[in-house]
N, C-alpha and C positions, 0 to 999 in steps of 0.2 A: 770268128766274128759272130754278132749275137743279132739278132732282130727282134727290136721293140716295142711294142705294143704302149703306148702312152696315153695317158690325158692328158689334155693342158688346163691350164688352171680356169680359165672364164666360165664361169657358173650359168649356160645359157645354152638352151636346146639346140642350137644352132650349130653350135660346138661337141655337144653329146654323142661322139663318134669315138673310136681310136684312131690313133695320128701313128706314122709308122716311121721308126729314127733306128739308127745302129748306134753297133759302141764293140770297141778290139775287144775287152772284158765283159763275164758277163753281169748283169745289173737284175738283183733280187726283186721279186714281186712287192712291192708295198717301198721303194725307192724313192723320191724325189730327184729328180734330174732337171738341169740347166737346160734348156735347146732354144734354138732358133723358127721364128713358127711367125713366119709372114715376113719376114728381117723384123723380129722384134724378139727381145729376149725373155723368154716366160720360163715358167717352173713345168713338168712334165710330173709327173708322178706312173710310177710304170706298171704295168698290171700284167703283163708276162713277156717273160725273155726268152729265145729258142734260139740255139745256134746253126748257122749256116755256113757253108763252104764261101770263103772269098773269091772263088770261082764264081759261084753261082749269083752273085750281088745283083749282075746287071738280069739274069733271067726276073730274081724278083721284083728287083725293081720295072721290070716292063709288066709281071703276070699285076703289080699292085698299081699297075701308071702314076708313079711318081719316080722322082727324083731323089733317091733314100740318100737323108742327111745324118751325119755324125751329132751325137750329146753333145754338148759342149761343156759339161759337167755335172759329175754326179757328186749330188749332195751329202746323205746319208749312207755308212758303213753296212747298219742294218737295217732291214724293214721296218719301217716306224707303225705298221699296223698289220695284224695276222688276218691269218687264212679266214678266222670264224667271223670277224669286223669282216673282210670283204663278201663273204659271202651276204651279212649282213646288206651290208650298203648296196649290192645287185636287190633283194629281197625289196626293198625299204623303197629303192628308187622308182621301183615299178610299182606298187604298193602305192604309194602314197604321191608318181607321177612328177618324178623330179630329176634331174639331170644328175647323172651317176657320179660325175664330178665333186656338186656341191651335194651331196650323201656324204661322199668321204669327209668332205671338208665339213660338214657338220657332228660329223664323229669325234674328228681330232680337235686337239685346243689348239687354241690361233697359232701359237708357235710352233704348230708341228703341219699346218696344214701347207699344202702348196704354193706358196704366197712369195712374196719378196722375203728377200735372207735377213731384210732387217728386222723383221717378227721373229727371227727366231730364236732362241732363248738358250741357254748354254750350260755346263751342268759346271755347278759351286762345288768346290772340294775344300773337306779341312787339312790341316797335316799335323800328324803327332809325331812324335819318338817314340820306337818302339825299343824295348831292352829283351837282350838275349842272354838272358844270365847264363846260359852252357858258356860263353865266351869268355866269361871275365877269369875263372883261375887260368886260363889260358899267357895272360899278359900281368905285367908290373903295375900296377894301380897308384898313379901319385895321389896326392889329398887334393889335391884341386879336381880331380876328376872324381874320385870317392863324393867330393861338393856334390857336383853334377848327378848320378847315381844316389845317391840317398833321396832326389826327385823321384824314384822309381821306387819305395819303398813299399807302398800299398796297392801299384796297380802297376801294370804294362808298358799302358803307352798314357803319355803326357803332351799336352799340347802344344807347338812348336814355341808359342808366343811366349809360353815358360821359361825360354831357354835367348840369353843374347846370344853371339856369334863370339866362341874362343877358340884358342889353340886347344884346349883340353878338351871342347868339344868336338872339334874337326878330328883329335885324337882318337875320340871312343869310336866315330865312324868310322876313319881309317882305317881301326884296329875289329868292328863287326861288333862290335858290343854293343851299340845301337845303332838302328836303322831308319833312315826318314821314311815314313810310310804319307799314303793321302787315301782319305775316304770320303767321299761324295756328302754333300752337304746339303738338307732337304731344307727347303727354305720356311717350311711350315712347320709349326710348334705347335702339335696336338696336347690339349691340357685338356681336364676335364676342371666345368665350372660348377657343376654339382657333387655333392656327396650323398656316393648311395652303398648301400652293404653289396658284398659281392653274393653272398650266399641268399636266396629267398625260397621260400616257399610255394608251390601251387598249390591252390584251394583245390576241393574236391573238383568243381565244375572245371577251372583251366586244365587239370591232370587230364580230366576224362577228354576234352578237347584236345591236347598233343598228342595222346595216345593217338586218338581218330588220326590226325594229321600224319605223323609216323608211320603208322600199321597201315595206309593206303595209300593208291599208287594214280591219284588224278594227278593232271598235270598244273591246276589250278586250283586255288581254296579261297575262297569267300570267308574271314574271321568279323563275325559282326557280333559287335559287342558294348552294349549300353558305354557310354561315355564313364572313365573309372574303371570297369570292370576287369583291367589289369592284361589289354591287349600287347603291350611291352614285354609282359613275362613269357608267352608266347613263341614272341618275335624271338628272345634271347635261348631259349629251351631250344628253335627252329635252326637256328646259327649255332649252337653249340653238339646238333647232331650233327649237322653236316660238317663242323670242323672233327668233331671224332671220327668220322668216316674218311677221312681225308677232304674234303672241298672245301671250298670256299664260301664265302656269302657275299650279297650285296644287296642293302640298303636305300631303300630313295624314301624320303620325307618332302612333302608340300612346299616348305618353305625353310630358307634360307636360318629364320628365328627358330627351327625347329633344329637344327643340326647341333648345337651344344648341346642338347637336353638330351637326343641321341646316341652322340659321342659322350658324354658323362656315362650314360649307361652303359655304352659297352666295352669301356674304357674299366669301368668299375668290376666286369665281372667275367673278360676275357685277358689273358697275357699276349696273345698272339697280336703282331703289327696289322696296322690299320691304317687305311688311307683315305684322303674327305677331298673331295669334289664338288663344287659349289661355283658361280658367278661371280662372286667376290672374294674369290682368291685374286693373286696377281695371276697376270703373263707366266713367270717364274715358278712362283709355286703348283700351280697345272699342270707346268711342263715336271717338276719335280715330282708327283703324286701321279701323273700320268706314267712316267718311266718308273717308279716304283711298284707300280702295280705289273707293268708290260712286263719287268724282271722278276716278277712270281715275290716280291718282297712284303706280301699284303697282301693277309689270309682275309681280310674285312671292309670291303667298299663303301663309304655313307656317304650318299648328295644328296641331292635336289636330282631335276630332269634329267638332265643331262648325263647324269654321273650313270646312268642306263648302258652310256655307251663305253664305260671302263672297261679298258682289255684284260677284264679279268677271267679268269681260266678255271678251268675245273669248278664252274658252280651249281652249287646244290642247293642252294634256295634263291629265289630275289624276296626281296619284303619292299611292300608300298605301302606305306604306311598312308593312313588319311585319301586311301584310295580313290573315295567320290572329289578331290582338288580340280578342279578346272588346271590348274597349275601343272598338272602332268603331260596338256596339250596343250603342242606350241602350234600359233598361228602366224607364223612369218615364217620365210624359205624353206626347209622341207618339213613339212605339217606334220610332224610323227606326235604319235600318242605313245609314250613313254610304258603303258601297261601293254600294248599290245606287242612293241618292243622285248618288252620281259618275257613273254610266254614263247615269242621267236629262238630268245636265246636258252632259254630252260632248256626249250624244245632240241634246241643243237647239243646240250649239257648231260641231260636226262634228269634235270633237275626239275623243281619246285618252283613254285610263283606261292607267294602269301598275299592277297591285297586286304588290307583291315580299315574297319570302318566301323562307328555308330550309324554312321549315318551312308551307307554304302549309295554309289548310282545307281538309279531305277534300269539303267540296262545290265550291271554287276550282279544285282538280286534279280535280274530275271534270269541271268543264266545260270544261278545258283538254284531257284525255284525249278527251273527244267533241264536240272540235273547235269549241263555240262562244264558247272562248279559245282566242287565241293564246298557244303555250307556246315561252318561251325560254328556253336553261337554262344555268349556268354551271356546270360542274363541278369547276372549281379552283379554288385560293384566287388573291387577286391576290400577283403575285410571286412564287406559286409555292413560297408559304409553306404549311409543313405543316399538318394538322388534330393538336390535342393527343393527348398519351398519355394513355388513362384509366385509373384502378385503381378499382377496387368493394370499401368494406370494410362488411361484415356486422353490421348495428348488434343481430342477434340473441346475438352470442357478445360475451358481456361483455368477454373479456379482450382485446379490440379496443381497448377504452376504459380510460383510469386512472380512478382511483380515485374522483377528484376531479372529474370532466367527462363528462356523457352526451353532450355536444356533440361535444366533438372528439378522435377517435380518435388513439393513438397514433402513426400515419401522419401523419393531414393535421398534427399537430401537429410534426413532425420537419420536412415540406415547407415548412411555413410559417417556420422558423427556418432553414431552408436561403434559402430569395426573401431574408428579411432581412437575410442574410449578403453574399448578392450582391447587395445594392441594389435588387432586383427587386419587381414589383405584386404585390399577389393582390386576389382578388375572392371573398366569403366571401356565399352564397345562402340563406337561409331563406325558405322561402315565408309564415310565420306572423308574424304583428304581435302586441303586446305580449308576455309572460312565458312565459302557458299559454293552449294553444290553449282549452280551458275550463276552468268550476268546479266544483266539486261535494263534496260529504259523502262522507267515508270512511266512515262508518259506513251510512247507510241510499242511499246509492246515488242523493241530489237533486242535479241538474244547477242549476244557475244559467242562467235563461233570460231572453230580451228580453222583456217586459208588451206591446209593439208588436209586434214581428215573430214572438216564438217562435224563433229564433236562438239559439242557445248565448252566452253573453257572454263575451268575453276577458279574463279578469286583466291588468294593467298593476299592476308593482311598484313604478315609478317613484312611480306618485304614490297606491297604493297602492287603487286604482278595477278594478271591473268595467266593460266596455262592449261595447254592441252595433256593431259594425263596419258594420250597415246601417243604423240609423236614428241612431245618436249618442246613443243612451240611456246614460246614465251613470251609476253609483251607489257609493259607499264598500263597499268590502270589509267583508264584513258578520265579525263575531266568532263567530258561533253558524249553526248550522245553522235554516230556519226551519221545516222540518217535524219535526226532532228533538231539535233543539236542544244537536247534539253541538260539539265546541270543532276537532275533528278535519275540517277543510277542506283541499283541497288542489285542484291544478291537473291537468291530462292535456297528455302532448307540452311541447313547446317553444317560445318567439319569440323572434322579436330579441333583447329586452332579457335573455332568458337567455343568447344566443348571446357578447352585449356582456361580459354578468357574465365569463360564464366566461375571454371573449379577451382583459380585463385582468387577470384573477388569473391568468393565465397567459404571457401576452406580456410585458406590462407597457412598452408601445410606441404611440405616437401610430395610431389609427386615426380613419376619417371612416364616416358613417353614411347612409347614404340610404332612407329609411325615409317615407311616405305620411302618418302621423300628425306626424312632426316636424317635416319639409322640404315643407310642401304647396305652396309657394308658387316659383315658378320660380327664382325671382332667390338662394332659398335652395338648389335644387337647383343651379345654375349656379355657386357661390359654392362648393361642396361639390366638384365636377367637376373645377373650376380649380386647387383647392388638390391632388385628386387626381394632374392632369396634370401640376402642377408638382413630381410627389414631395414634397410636406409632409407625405404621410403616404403610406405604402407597403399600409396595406392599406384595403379599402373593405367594410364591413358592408353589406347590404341586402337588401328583399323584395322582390319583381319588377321593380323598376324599375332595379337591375342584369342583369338580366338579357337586356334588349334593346336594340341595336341599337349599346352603345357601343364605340367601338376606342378602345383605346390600344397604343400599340404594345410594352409594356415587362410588359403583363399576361403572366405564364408560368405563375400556379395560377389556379386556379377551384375551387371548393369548395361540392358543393351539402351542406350540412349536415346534412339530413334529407330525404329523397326521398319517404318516405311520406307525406308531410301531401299532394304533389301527387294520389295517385293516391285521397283521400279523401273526395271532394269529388263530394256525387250529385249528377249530371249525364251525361246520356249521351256526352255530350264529354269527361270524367273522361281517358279515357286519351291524347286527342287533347291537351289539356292541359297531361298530364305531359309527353307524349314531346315536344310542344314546347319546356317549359320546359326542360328539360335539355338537349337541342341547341341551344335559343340560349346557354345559361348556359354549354356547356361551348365552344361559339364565341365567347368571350370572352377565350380563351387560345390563346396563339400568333400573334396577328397580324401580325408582322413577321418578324425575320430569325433570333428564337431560340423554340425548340421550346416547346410551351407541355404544361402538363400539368391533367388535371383529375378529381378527388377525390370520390365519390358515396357518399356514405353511406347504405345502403337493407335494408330487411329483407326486400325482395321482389327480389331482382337477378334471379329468373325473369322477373321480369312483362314481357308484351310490349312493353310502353312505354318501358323501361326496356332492356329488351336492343337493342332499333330502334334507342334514341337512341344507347347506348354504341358501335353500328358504325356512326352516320352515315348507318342505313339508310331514307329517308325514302321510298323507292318499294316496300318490305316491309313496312312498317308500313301507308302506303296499303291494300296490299293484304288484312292482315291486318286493317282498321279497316273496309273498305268495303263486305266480305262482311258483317261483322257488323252494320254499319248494316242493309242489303240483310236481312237473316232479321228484326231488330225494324222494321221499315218508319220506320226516321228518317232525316232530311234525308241528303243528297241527293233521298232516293225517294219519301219523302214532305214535305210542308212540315208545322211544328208549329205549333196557334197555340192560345195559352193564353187563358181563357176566366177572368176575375176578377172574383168578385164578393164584394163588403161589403157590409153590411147591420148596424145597432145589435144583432140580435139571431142569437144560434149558431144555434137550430131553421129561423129565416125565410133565414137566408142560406144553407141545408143544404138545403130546400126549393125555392127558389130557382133552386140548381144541379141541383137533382133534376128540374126544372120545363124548365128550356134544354135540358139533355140528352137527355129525353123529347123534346122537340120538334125537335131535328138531329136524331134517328133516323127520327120520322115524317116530315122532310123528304128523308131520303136515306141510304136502308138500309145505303148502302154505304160510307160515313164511319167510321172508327176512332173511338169515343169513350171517353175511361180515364175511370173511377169517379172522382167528386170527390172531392176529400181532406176528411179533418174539419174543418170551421171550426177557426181558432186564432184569439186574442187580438191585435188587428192596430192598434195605433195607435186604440187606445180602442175601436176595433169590431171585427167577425168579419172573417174574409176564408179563402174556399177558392178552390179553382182547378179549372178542369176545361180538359182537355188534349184536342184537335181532329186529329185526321191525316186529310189530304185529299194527291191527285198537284198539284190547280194549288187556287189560292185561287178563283178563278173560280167552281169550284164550288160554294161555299159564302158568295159575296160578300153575293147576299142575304138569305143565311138570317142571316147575322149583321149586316145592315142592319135587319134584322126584330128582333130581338131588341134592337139599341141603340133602336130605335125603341118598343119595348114598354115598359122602364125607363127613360125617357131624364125620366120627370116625376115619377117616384116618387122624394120627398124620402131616404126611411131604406134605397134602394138602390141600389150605386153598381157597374154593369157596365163592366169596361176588358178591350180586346181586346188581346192581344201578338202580331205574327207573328213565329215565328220566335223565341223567347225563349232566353236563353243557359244560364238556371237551370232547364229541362227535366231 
């Protein structure tokens, strides 16, 4: 008889223990099991099994004061997650102060995680014919079967659908001359949507940089590299040591639009099988690309975040690409930073981390500037292709702009008819989704807000809706104002879909759209890229997701259309940001053999964000950026960690926070704590925050294991720890 060691699936501190079940056989670590756990039927997932004498049953169960209950069934044959995943997920939980449960379940894809059996997803098999030509002199060959076999002329095995159901077929079975075989059917079709040569070159400056990279033994490397200057050749030099040494690699890119352009390249210059992880795969395909990797079938891992947590083995390098992404840290249930992730599992590998950037985080180059990254740097473009020309036009002097377009200035509108004259790209940048960045009454001054979040909501004119951008709250554009009940409504700023409006009453010319609300889905963004690359449409509308990391080579405008919405956004990283987005967005022009040029439209052309980006200056901005971290004591110097609590009611959850704070100060005089914010209306309940500055977490690990431990039973309130949160 075995004793088991379980979790149950409820993702809640309360439950954050081991549960203790038997079973006659015994049941592998990393298991999914059936049990009964209060008379309700839940998923187990088992974390170790040791056998004991069935004599001894009733001693443990007195030495454990329980009543040790029987599985009621086990799920899975094999461990759906190894040894180095769990050690991870113990790591991560404590780390980052999350119930070791929903760790796991944030590793696995939905269909593998602990859940109800109807999540889980099943594996697709094809079936061919396979032919054993030692067989055939064997036997008498009629012509109707010779039929059949002449299918076999050029290959092996043929697909079953080839063949109806005869007697001459049932014959060759019979007889072993073919055999029905089935092999697993991945549901994903990697194609590459660009064309690139397999073989390139590295300039002097990339050589001398791999070398570096190669010949030494940090566990981390800092690649920053002017926008263009050919950090991809790099990334592929870095993955093709470590496939000659035998390992593996794996891949994370910022965004979802960036994964084509990835996979084209390493599709073009590696042979070996490759597997892609992303959010907009199915159910299916996750589970397909998850078990092909867990089965060693893929030397090559590419996602997005997540794809950090691929049960890939033997790795020798990671590569994060567009390192400085907000998009690497998630801020909902367990808060991992996806780079920090990386360097955990090198660390278990003895492998490598690459994170590359123009435009790196000011806490990335500080730990490269003091030595505990390796920094290697590229300073030219590859080919030796120039950085664009930039011009700044002044979106506060009207007569900038015609009559008819707050969007596009006189300028960019003349550049733009100049590319379409010469057949040439452009690339057109808004940071804002739908119409107007918000709503509000002209007359008495009411904002249009989210019921959940408290977020401003966005106009979309398209279908004529407000919406919250963070939770997907959606409502009909209302007619009347509802505290005045004035008729006079209107929007602030601009989005996309004005930017659309205006570039067809104006152009009056095929363009393509890349846009987060419309394209969420990869195959839509890939299918948008393609048509790009192929000039079907010369110019490309879109909000951050042009902005990063694309080349084409024939791109000669860039066009940020409004600058200010970047630098509006509270957060102490506000300027770090902007002056990113703008240097990748204006790095999107020029990349080949003809001059690129690029267009900013901004009311603030002093601001320092903004002046750093337009000369390219990313070690003046540093320095301007890090003092000023340095006088408010934020990250770098100090770590932030946000402190979240909900509660049914405003006074209790205001209380609450008034209650934690009191108590980090009696635990440690010497902790930075900001004043909670007011409860706001938060998805049916309240929710305020209260913000933590410590030098290491260390410090404060058990005060805040105290405090999850105080409310971890109290039903109406619900405490979430963030380290490091991006909307500080």
């Amino acid at each position: 008889m075995f004793l088991l060691k379980v979790l149950v699936e409820h993702n809640v501190f309360a439950l954050n223990n081991y549960f203790y079940y038997c079973s006659l056989k015994e049941v592998q670590k990393g298991i999914r099991v059936l049990i009964n756990f209060n008379n309700k039927e839940l998923y187990g997932f088992v974390v170790e099994s040791k056998f004991i004498d069935s004599d001894d049953i009733n001693k443990v169960s007195d030495d454990l004061g329980l009543n040790l209950k029987f599985i009621d069934k086990q799920i899975d044959e094999t461990p759906i997650i190894n040894e180095e995943l769990f050690k991870l997920a113990n790591i991560l939980s404590k780390r980052y102060f999350y119930p070791l449960i929903g760790t796991l379940q944030t590793i696995l894809p939905k269909s593998l995680r602990p859940k109800k059996l109807s999540n889980i997803s099943h594996i697709q098999y094809e079936y061919f014919y396979k032919l054993h030509d030692d067989q055939i002199d064997k036997f008498k060959i009629n012509n109707f079967e010779k039929k059949i076999l002449n299918k076999f002329s050029q290959i092996d095995f043929v697909p079953k659908s080839n063949f109806s159901q005869s007697k001459s077929l049932n014959s060759l079975i019979d007889k072993g001359i073919i055999t029905l075989e089935k092999k697993e059917k991945y549901r994903l079709d990697i194609e590459p949507i660009f064309d690139y040569k397999k073989q390139f070159s590295l300039s002097e400056e990339q050589a001398k940089v791999f070398e570096e990279y190669k010949n030494s033994n940090y566990l981390v490397y800092l690649l920053h590299g002017v926008t263009g200057s050919g950090k991809t050749e790099i990334y592929i030099k870095a993955v093709e040591n470590a496939i000659n040494n035998g390992q593996n690699a794996l891949i994370l890119v910022p965004e979802i639009a960036l994964t084509p352009l990835m996979i084209s390249r390493i599709l073009s210059y590696f042979s070996v099988d490759i597997a892609i992880l992303h959010s907009s795969l199915t159910e299916g395909q996750r589970y397909d690309e998850y078990r092909k990797i867990k089965d060693n079938h893929a030397r090559i891992v590419i996602g997005t975040r997540s794809a950090i947590f691929a049960p890939l083995s033997n790795i020798g390098v990671i590569i994060i690409d567009e390192e400085h992404s907000d998009t690497y840290k998630e801020n909902e249930s367990l808060c991992y930073d996806a780079r920090d992730v990386a360097m955990i599992r090198a660390t278990y590998h003895k492998g490598k981390v690459i994170l590359g950037s123009a435009t790196p985080s000011i806490e990335t180059m500080s730990k490269a500037k003091s030595g505990v990254y390796k920094l290697l740097t590229l300073n030219e473009r590859y080919n030796h292709a120039e950085l664009p020309e930039i011009i700044t036009v002044d979106r506060t002097k009207f007569t900038n702009f015609p009559s008819f377009s707050q969007v596009f200035s006189y300028q960019l509108i003349k550049e733009i008819k100049l590319r379409l004259l010469k057949n040439e790209r452009t690339i057109i940048f808004i940071n804002t989704k739908g119409y107007g960045r918000s709503f509000y009454c002209r007359e008495c001054g009411h904002t249009f807000k989210c019921p959940h979040c408290d977020m401003n909501l966005i106009y979309y004119k398209e279908d004529e809706t407000l919406r919250c951008n963070h939770c997907g709250y959606k409502i009909k554009k209302p007619s009347t104002c509802p505290e005045c009940g004035s008729k006079y409504l209107s929007y602030l700023d601009f989005g996309i879909e004005k930017v659309e409006e205006d570039f067809k009453k104006i152009f009056k010319v095929p363009y393509l759209v890349l846009d987060g609300d419309r394209t969420p889905k990869s195959s839509q963004i890939s299918t948008i890229l393609s048509k790009f690359n192929k000039k079907e449409a010369l110019v490309l509308i879109g909000t951050q997701i042009v902005s990063k990391g694309h080349d084409f080579d024939d791109v000669t405008l860039v066009a940020i259309v409004n600058a200010d919405s970047l630098l509006s956004i509270a957060t102490y990283k506000a300027s770090e940001n902007a002056f990113d987005l703008i240097t990748q967005t204006i790095g999107r022009a020029g990349r080949a053999d003809k001059k690129g040029l690029a267009i900013i439209q901004t009311s603030f052309k002093d601001d320092n964000s903004i002046k750093f980006a337009i000369n390219n200056d990313y070690m003046s901005f540093y320095k301007n950026e890090i003092e000023r971290r340095k006088l408010l004591n934020n990250p770098p110097f100090y770590k932030v960690i946000n402190i979240e609590i909900i509660a049914s009611d405003a006074d209790l959850t205001y209380e609450v926070a008034k209650d934690i704070k009191n108590y980090i100060q009696v635990s440690n005089e010497n902790l930075i704590i900001l004043n909670p914010s007011e409860p706001f209306w938060y998805r049916k309940q309240y929710k305020t925050n209260l913000y933590l500055k410590c030098k290491k977490i260390s410090e404060v690990e058990t005060i805040l294991d105290e405090i999850i431990d105080t409310y971890k039973s109290k039903n109406n309130i619900l405490v979430k720890i963030n380290v490091n949160p991006i909307d500080y």
